[in-house]
N, CA, C and O atoms as CSV, one atom per row, in Angstrom:
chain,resi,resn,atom,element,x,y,z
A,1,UNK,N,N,117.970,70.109,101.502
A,1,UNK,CA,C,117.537,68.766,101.260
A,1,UNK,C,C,118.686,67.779,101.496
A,1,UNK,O,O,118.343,66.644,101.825
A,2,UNK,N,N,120.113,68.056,101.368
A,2,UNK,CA,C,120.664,66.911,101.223
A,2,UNK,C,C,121.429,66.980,102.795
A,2,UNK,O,O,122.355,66.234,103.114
A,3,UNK,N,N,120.835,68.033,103.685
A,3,UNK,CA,C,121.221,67.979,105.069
A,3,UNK,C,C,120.256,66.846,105.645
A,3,UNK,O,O,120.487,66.063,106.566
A,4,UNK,N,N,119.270,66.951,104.965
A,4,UNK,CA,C,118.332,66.102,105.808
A,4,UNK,C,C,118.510,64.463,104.712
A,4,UNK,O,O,118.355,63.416,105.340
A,5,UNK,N,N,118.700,64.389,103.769
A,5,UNK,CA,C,119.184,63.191,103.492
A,5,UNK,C,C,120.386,62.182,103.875
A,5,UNK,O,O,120.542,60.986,103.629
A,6,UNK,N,N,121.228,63.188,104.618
A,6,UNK,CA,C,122.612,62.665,105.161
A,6,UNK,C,C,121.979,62.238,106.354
A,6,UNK,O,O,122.099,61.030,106.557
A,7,UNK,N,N,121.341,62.873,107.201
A,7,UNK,CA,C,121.240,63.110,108.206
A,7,UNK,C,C,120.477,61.886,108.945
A,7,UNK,O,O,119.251,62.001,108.958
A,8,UNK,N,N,121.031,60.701,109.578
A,8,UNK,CA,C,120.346,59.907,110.401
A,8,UNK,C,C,119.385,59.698,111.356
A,8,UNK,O,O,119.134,58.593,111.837
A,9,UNK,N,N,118.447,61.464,111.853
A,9,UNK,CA,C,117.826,61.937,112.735
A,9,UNK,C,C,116.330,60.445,112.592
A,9,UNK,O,O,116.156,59.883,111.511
A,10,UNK,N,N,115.764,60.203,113.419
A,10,UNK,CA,C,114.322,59.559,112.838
A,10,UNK,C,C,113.021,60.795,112.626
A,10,UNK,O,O,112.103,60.655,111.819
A,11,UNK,N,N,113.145,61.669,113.290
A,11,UNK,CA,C,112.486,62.854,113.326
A,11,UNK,C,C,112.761,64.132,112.779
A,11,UNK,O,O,113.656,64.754,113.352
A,12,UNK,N,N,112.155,64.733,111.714
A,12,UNK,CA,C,112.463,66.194,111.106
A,12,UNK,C,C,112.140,67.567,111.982
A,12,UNK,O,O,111.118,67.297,112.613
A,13,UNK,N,N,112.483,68.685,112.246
A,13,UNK,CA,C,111.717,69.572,112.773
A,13,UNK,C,C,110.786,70.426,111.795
A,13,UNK,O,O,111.182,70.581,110.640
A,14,UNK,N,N,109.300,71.116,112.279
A,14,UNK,CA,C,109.168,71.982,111.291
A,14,UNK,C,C,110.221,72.840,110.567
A,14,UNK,O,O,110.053,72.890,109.349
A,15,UNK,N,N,111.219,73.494,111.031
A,15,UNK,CA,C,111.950,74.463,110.015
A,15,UNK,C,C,112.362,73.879,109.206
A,15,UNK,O,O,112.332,74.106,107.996
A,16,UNK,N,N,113.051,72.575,110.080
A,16,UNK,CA,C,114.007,71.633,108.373
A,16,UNK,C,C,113.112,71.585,106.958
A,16,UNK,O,O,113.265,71.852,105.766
A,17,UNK,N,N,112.090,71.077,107.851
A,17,UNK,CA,C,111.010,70.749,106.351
A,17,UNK,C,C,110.394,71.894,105.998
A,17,UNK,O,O,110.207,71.992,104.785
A,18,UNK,N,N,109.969,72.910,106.747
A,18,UNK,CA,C,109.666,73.970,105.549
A,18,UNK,C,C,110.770,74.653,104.845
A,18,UNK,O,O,110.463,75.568,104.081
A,19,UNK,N,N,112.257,74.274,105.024
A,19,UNK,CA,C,113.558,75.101,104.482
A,19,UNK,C,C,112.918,74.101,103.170
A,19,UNK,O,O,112.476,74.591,102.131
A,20,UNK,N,N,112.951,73.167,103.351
A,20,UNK,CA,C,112.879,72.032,101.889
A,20,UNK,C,C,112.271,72.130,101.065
A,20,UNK,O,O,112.614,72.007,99.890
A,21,UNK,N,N,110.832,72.465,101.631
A,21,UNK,CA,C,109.847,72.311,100.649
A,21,UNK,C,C,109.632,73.870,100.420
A,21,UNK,O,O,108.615,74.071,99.755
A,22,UNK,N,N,110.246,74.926,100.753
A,22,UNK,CA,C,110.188,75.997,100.606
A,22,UNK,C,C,108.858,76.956,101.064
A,22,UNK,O,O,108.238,77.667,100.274
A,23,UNK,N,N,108.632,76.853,102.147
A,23,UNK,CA,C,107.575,77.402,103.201
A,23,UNK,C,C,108.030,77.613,104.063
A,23,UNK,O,O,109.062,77.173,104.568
A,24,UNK,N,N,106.940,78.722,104.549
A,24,UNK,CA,C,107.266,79.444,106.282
A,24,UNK,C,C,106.877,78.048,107.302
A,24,UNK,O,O,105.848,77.391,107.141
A,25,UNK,N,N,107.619,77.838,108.061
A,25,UNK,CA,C,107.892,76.987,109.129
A,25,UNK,C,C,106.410,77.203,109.621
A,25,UNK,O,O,105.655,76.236,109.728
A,26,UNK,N,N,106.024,78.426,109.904
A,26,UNK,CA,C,104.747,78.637,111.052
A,26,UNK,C,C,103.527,78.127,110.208
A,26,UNK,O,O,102.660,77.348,110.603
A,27,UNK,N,N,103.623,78.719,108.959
A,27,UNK,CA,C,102.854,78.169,107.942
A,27,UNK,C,C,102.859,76.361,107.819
A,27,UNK,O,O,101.793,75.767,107.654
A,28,UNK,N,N,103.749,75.857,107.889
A,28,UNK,CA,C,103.859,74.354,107.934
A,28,UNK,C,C,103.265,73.756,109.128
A,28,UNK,O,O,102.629,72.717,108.954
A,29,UNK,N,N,103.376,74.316,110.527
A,29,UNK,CA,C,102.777,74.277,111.544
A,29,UNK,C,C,101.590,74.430,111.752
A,29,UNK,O,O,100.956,73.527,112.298
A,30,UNK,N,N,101.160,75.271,111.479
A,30,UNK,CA,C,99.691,75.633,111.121
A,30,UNK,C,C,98.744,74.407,110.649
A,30,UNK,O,O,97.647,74.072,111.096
A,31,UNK,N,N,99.427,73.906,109.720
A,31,UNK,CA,C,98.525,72.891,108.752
A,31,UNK,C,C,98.812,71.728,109.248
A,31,UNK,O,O,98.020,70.793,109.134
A,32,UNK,N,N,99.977,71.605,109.871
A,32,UNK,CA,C,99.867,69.925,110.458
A,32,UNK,C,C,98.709,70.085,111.781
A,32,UNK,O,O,97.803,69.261,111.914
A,33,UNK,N,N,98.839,70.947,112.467
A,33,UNK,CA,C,98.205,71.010,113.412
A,33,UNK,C,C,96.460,70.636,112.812
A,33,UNK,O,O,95.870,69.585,113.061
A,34,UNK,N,N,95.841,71.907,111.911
A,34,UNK,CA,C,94.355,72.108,111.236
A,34,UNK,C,C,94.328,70.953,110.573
A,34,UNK,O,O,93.430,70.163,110.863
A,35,UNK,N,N,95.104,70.669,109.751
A,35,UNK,CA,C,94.833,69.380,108.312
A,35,UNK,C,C,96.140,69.061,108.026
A,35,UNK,O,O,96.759,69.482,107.049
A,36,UNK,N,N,96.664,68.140,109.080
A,36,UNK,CA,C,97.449,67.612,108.348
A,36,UNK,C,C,97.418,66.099,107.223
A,36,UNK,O,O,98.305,65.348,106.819
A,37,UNK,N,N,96.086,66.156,107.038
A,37,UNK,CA,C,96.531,65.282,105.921
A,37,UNK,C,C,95.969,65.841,104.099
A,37,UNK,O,O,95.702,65.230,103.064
A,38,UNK,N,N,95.998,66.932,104.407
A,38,UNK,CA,C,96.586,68.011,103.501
A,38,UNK,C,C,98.305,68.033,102.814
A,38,UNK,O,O,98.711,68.365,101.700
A,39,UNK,N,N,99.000,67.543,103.990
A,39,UNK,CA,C,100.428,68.070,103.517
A,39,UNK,C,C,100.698,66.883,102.689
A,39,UNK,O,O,101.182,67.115,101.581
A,40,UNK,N,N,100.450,65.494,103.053
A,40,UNK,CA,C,101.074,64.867,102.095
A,40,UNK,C,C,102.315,63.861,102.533
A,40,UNK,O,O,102.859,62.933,101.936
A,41,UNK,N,N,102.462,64.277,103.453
A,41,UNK,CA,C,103.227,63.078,104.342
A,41,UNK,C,C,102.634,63.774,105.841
A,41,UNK,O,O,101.857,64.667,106.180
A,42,UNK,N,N,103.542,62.742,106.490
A,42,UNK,CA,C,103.122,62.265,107.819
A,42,UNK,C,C,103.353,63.271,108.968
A,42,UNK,O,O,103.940,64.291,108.606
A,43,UNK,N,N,103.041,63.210,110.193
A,43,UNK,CA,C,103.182,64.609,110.941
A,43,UNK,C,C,102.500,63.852,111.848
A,43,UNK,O,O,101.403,63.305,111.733
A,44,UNK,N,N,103.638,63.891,113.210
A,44,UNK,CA,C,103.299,64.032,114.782
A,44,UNK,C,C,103.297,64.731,115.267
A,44,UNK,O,O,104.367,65.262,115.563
A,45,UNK,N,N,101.629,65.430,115.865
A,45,UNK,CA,C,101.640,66.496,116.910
A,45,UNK,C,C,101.435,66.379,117.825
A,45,UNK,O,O,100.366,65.800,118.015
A,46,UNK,N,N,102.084,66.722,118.862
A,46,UNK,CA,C,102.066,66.347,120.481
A,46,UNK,C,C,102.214,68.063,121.249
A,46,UNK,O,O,103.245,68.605,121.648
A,47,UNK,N,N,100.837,68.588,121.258
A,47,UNK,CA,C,100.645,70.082,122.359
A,47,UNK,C,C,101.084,70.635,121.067
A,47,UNK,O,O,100.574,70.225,120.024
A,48,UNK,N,N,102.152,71.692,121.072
A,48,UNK,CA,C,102.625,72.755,119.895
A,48,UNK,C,C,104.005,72.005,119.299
A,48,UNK,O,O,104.917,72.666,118.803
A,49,UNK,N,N,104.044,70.537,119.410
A,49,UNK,CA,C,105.535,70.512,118.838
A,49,UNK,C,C,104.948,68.738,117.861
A,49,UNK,O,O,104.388,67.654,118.025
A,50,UNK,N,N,105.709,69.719,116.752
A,50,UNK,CA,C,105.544,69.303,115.513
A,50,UNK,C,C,106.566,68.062,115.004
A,50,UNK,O,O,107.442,68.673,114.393
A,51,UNK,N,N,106.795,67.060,114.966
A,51,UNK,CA,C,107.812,66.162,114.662
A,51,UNK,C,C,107.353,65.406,112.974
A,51,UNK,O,O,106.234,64.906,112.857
A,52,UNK,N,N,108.254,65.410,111.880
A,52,UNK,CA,C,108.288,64.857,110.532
A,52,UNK,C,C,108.603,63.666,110.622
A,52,UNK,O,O,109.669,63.774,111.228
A,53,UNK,N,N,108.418,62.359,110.425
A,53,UNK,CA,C,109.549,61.279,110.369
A,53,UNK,C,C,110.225,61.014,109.351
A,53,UNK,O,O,109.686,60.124,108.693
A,54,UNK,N,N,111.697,61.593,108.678
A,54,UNK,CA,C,112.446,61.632,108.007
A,54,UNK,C,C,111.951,60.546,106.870
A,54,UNK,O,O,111.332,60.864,105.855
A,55,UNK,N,N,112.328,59.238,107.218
A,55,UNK,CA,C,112.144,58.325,105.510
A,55,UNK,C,C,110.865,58.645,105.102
A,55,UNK,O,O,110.810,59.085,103.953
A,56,UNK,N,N,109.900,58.563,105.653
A,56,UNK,CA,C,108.669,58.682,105.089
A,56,UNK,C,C,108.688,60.089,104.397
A,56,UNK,O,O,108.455,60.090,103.189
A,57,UNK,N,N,108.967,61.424,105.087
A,57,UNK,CA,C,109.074,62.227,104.033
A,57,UNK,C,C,110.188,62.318,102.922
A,57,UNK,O,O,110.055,63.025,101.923
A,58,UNK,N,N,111.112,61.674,103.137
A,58,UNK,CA,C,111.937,61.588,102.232
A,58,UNK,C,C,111.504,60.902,100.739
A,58,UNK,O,O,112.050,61.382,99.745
A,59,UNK,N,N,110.556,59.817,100.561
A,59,UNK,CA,C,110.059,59.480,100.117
A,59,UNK,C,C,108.664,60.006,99.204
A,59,UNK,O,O,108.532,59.830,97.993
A,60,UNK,N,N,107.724,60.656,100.066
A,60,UNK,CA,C,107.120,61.673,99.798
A,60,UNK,C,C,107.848,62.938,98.783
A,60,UNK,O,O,107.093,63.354,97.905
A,61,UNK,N,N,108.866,63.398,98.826
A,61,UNK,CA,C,109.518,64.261,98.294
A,61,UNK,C,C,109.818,63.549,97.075
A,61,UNK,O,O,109.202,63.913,96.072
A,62,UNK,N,N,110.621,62.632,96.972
A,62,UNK,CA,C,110.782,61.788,96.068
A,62,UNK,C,C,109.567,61.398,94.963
A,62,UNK,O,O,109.776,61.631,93.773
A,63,UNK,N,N,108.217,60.762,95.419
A,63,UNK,CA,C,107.361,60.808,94.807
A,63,UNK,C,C,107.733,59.601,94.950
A,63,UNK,O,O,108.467,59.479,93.969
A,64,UNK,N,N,107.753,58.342,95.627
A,64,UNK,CA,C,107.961,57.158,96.127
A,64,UNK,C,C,106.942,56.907,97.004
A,64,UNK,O,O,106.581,57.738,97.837
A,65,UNK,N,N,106.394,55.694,96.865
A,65,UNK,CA,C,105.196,55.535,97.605
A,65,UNK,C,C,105.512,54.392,98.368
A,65,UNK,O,O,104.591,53.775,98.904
A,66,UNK,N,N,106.896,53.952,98.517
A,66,UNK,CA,C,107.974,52.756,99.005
A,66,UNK,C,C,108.474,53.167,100.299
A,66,UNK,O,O,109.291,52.466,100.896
């Protein structure tokens, strides 16, 4: 978590965020793809590649709706 809080990226990869939230990456993939609005924050899918946008989940994690 606090790699990806340092971290200036605008985009998360699936692994980062399932290391975080403590899930299998493929498993995280899976669901953005089927339902991602299941997960709870935000998720760009473009073909098989999965992109997070960092503040917004950062926030989400947080329990910040800011």
């Amino acid at each position: 978590m606090r790699e990806i809080e340092r971290s200036e990226d605008i985009f998360l990869l699936a692994d980062d965020v399932a290391k975080a939230i403590g899930v299998a990456p493929q498993n995280l993939r899976e669901q953005a793809k089927d339902e991602p609005h299941k997960l709870g924050f935000n998720v760009i899918v473009v073909g098989t590649s999965i992109k997070i946008p960092r503040v917004p989940f950062l926030k989400y994690v947080r329990g910040s709706s800011q």
